[in-house]
N, C-alpha and C positions, 0 to 999 in steps of 0.2 A: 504494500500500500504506500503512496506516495506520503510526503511528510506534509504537503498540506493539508490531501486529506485526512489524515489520520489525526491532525489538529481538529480538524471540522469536525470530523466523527465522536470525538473527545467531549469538543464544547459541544458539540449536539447534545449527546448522552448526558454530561451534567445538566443540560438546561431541562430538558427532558423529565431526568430523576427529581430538580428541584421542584417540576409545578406537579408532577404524583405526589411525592411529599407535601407539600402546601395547601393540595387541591383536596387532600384526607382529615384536615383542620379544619375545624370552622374558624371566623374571626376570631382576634382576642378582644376581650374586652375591656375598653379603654374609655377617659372619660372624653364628655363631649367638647368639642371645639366651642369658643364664644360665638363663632359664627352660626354653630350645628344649634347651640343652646337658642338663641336669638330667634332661628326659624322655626323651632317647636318652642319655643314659649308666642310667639303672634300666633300662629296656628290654635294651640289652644285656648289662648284669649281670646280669639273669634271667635269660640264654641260657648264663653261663657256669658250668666247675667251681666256678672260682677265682673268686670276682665281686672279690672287695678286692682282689684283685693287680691287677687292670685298670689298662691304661695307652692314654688315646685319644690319637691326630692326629684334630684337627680341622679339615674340608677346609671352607671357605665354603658357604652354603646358600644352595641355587640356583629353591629350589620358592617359592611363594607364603606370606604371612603366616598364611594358614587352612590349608595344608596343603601336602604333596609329598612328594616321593623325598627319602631324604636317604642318604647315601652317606659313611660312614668307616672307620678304620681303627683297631683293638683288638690288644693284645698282653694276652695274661694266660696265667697257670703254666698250665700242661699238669698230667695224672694222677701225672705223677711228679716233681712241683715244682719245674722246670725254665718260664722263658718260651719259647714255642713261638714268637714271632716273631710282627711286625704282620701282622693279615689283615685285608680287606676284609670291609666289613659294607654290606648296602644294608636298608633300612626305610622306614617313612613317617611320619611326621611329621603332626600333627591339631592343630588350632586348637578347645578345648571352652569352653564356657563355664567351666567349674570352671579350664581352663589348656591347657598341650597337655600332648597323649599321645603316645607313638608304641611302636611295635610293629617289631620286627626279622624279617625277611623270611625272611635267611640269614646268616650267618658263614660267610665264605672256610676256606682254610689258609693258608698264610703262604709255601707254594710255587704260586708266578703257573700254572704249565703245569698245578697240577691242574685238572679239569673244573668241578666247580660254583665252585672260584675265576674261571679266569678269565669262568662266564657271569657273574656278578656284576660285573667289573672291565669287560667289554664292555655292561653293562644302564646300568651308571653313566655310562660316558661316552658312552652315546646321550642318557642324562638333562644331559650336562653337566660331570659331577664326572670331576678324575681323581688318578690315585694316583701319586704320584712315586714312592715306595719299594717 
């Protein structure tokens, strides 16, 4: 075999082995950019009564740099200006040119046993994320 090829075939076979290797990982989970933070926190303020009361936990993001599931958790005043309690929010997360975006899916309630809480809280940690509180 010639000596270029045999270079080529070399660096093939590593590049090869490294995205098998990577491609059997899911992400790691890291926290969020101020920018990643910014785009799901207006997303979720446009979902709520109260958007200035908002109060997030921010859980590590688990999805890729261009996009994913992203999964947290929002306390903001209820109808009669009272905080209703942390609920689970699941959304996704976009990588645009202009920056990211993201869009909110659902907003929980703030009691785990209702239904569309805990499909959310069971959608998240098949994604990875989970809610201590």
């Amino acid at each position: 075999m010639k000596p270029i090829r045999r270079k080529f075939y070399k660096s093939f076979c590593a590049a090869l082995a490294a995205c098998i290797f990577f491609s059997a990982f899911p992400a790691l989970a890291q926290p969020l950019t101020p920018e990643q933070k910014a785009a799901i926190e207006k997303a979720v303020k446009d979902s709520l009564k109260d958007a200035d009361s908002a109060q997030f936990k921010w859980l590590d993001y688990i999805g890729e740099d261009i996009g994913g599931i992203y999964c947290g958790m929002v306390n903001a005043k209820n109808g009669f200006g009272g905080y209703a309690g942390y609920s689970p929010y699941v959304g996704y997360l976009v990588k645009t040119e202009s920056g990211y975006k993201a869009s909110i899916i659902h907003i929980g309630a703030d009691d785990p046993n209702d239904g569309k809480t805990a499909a959310i809280i069971n959608s998240c940690a098949k994604e990875g994320y989970h809610f201590t509180d």
